[in-house]
N, C-alpha and C positions, 0 to 999 in steps of 0.2 A: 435483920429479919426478926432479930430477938423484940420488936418496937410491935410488932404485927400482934395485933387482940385477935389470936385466934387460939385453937386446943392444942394443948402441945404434942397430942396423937400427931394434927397433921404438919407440924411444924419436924418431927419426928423423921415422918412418910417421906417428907422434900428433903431434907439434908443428907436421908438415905436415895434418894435417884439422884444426888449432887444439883438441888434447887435451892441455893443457898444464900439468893439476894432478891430482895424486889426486884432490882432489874432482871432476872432469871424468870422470876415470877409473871413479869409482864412479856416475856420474850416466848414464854410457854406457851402450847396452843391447849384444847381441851383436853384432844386426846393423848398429847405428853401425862396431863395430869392423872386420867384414868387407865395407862396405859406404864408408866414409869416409876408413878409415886401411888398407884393404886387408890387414888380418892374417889369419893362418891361425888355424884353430881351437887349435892349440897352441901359437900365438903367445898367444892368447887367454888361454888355462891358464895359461901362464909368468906373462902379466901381472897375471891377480887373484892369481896365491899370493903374488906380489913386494907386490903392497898389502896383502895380509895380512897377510904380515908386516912391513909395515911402519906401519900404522895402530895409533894408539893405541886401545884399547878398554880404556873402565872395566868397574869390576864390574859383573857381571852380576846382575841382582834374582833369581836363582837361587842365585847365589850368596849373596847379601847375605841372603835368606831363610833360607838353611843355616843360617846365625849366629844367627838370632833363638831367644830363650828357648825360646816356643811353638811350633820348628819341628821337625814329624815327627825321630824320630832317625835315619830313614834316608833324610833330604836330602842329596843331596851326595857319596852313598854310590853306587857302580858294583858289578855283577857281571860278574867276572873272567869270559873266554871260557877260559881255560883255555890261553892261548898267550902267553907275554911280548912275541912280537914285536907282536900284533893290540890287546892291552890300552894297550900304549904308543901305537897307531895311534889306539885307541877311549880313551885318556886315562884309561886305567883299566877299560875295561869296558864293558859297557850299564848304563846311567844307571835308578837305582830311582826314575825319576816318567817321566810321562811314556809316548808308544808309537816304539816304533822301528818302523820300514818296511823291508822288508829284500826288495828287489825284484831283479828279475833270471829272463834266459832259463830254458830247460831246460837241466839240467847245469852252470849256473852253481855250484852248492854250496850252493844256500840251508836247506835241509833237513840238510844235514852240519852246515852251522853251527850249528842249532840246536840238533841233537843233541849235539855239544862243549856246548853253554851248561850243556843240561841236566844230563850230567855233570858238568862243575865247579862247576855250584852246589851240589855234594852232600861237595867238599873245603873243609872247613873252613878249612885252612892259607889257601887261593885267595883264600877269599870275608872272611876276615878274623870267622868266626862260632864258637862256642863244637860249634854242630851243624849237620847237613848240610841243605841248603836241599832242600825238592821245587819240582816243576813241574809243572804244566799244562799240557799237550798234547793240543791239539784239532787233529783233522786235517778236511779239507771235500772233498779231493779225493783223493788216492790212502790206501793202508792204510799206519798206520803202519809205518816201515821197521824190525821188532821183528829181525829177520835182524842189519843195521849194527850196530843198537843191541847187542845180545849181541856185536856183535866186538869191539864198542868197548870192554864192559864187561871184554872177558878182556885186550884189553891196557892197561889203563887204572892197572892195579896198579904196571905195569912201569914210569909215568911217575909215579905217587904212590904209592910204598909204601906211606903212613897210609892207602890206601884197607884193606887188607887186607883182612878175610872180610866187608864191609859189603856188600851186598845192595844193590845201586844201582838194581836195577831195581823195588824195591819201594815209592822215592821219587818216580817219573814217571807221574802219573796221567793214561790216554790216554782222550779224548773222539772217537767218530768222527760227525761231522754234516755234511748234505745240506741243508740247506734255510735260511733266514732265520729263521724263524719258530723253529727247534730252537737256532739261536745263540743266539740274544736269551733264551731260557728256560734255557740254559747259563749266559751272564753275568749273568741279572739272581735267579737261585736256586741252584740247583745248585754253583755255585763260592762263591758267597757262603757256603751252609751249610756245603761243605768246608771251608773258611778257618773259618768259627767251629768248629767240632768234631773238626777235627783235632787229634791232638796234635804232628803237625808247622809247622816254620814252612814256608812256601813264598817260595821268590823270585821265582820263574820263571812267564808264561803266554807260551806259545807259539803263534801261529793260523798255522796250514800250509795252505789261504790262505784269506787276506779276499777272493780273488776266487772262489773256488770254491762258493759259495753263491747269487754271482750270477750265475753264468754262466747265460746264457740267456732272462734277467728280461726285458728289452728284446724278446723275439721273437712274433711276431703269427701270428692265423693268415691264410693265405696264400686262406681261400674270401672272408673280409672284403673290405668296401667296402676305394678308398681314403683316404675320410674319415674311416671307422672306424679303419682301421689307425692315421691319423697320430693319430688320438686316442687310440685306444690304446698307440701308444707313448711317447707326451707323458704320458700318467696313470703307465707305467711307470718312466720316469724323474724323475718327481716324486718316486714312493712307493719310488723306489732310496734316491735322497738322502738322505728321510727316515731311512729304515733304516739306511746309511750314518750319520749324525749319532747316530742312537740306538748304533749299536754302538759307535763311536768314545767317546760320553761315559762307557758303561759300563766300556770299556777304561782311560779315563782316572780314572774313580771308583774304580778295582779298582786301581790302580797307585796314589794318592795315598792311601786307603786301609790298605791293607795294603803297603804299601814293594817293590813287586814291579814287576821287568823287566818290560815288555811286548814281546815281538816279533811284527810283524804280516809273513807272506812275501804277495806280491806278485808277479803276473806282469807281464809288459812285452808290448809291443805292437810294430811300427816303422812308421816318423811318417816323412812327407819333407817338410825346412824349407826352400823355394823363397827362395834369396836372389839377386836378380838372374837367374835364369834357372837356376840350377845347383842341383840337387835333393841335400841333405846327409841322409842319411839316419841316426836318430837313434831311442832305445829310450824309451819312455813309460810309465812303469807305468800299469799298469790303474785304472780307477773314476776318471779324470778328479779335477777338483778338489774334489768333493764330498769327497772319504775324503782327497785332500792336505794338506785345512784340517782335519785331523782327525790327523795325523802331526806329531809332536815332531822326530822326526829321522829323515831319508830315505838311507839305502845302496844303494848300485846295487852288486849283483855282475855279473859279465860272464867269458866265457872269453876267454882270449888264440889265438893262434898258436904258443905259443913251448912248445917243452917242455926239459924240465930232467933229469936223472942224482941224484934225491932220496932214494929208497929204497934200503936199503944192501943188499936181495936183490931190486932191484928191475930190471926191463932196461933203465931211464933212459930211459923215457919218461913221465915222469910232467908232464902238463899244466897249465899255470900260468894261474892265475886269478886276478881282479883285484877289489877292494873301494873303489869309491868315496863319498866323503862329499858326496853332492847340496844338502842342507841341512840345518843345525842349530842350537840358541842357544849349544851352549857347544863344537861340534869346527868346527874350518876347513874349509875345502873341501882334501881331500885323497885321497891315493888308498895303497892299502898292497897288494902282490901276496900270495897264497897258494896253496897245494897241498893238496889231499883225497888224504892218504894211508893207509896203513893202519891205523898208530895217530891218527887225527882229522885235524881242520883246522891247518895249521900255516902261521904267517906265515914272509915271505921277507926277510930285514933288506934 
């Protein structure tokens, strides 16, 4: 442990609760650490990135599949966001297997982001492709943002020339659906037959959100017994699950499939984690772990406090947002700051 870059205060804290190895370290849950070795929650953070980086980890069977004769040619392969600083944060991009989670408040930027993805999957140069990748965008809750998107598109030129008179918006095909029942007839026909009879490739599905269909699934009526109700909300949440599992696998057959990003937006909730008496208050994406066990890789966006002087006609107020890595198989847990500015999403080195 003496290898660990972290303060010797908390190096201190662990040897006094007998936490006296990495593997101790990783066998720890949180509230060991705020409860035995008395750390702060960012003492906490400091100490798993320090094991991060400091654990050896072999290849990954993600990896090792990449290499194999029989394996898809776009294993291994990421879609560029369209930002050098957020690509280097994302290792490249969003990963073509697999759903990414892209969770976070109102005003987080989750919807800006997606719309940056959309556009850079249409620059060749970014995505490393011969021609411009489309997307699939399916909205559940608000109208799509076609306003943004046309701002996006007039300055978009200004940061890739090679876009020139390409017609960007002729490659984003927008789905608007309400219900459970209209998704599942989405993912399991309708984009299937697009994908076969297009004669575009596609990289990109976009779902703005996986919560916006259920909202209100769980809700009874209020003249019911209340035996009725608990059983009616117990059938409710059974037949969420399900639907949850059925969306997620078709996500996941549509992405290994056809070599295509999936991004799922996500809203959060807040949780209070009672440790000892003191109530931590803490963001949970929506749909529990039913749709968890259903996500590849998890990002939490969030607003900060802090504002910044970024736009160069701008009155430097422009507010800073944060991108963290919850979980993954092949990104660390980390966190990378950003701004929603006029021309898109832009990381903050």
């Amino acid at each position: 442990m003496e290898d660990l870059n972290i303060d010797r205060r908390i190096k201190e804290s662990l040897e006094e609760a007998g936490i006296e190895s990495v593997k101790s370290i990783l066998a720890a849950s949180e509230t060991d650490f705020l409860t035995s070795a008395n750390l702060s929650l960012s003492d906490i953070r400091q100490l798993r990135l320090a094991v991060s980086a400091h654990a050896h980890y072999p290849k990954r069977v993600f990896t090792l599949l990449s290499h194999e004769p029989s394996a898809p040619r776009w294993w291994g392969r990421r879609l560029s966001v369209g930002c050098p600083v957020l690509d280097l944060f994302l290792r490249g991009g969003i990963a073509r297997s697999g759903v990414v989670e892209l969770c976070g408040g109102s005003g987080s930027g989750k919807t800006q982001f997606c719309l940056q993805v959309a556009l850079a999957a249409q620059i060749p140069s970014l995505q490393r492709t011969s021609s411009p990748l489309g997307t699939i965008f399916i909205c559940t809750e608000d109208p799509f943002p076609s306003q943004r998107l046309r701002q996006l598109m007039k300055i978009f030129p200004e940061r890739y020339p090679e876009v020139g008179g390409m017609a960007l918006g002729d490659n984003i095909f927008v789905e608007h659906i309400a219900d459970v029942a209209s998704l599942k007839e989405c993912l399991q026909v309708r984009i299937p037959h697009l994908l076969r009879t297009s004669p575009l490739s596609f990289g990109l599905i976009v779902l703005d959100s996986i919560a916006g269909v259920f909202r209100g699934s769980c809700e009874y009526d209020g003249n019911e017994a209340k035996e009725e109700q608990g059983k009616s909300i117990h059938s409710n949440i059974l037949s969420r699950a399900k639907d949850l599992k059925e969306i997620g696998g078709e996500l996941h057959s549509l992405s290994s499939s056809h070599g295509l990003s999936v991004i799922c937006v996500n809203q959060v909730s807040d949780a209070m984690d009672n440790v000892q008496g003191f109530g931590l208050e803490k963001k949970i994406p929506a749909l529990g772990l039913s749709w968890a066990n259903m996500v590849t890789t998890r990002i939490m966006a969030s607003r900060s406090q802090t504002y910044m002087s970024l736009e160069k006609n701008g009155d430097g107020r422009t507010l800073i947002r944060e991108l963290e890595v919850i979980f993954s198989p092949e990104l660390p847990p980390s966190k990378c700051q950003f701004a929603v500015l006029q021309s898109g999403v832009e990381g903050i080195p």
